[in-house]
N, C-alpha and C positions, 0 to 999 in steps of 0.2 A: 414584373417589375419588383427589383429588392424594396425590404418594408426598411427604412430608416432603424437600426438599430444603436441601443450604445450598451458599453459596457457598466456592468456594476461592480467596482471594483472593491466596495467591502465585501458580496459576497465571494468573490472571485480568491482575495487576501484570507479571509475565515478559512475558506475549502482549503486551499496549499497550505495553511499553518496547521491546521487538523491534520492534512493530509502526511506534514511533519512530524507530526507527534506521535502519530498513528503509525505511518511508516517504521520509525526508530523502535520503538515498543516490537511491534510484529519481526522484525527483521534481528532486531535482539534476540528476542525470544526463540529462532529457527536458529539460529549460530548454536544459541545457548543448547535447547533442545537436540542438537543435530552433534553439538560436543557430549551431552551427557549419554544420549544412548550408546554413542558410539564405544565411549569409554567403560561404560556398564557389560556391554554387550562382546569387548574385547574387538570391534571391526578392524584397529587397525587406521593408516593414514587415508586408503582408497575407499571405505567404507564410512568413511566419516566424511570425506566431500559427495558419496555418492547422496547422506545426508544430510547435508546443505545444499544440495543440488535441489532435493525433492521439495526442504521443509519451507529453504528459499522461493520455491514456483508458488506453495500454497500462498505463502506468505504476500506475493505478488498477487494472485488470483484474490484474496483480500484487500487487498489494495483497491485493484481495479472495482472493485462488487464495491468501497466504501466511494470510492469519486464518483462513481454513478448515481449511488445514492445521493450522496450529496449536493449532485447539480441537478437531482431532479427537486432538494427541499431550497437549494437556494439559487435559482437563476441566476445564469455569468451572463446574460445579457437580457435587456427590455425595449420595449417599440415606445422610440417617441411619439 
């Protein structure tokens, strides 16, 4: 039998507005990063998406590692 749950929707609003901020910053930072090497390093247009490709996944694998975290410090839902 399901246990009665509800949602917490301040922690739920906290996590996605972090998860915004946090997002834009990291995903900046891979574009940013993924332009200067390329330019530094002479790669050229295919070697500079091949890093945004990469610096983009990390960027994403960050993500995912910070919403984990974060719903295990703020539960999206509780038993009434």
């Amino acid at each position: 039998m399901a246990a009665n749950r509800r949602i917490i929707w301040l922690n739920v609003i906290t996590v996605v507005s972090a998860a915004i901020l946090i997002g834009a910053e990291v995903f900046g930072a891979a574009f940013a990063g993924s332009w200067a090497i390329a330019t530094l390093f002479d790669l050229g247009g295919i070697g500079a998406r091949v890093l945004d490709i990469m610096f983009v996944l990390c960027g994403f694998t960050v993500m995912v590692q910070f919403i984990r975290a974060a719903h295990r410090i703020e539960p999206f839902t509780a038993r009434d």
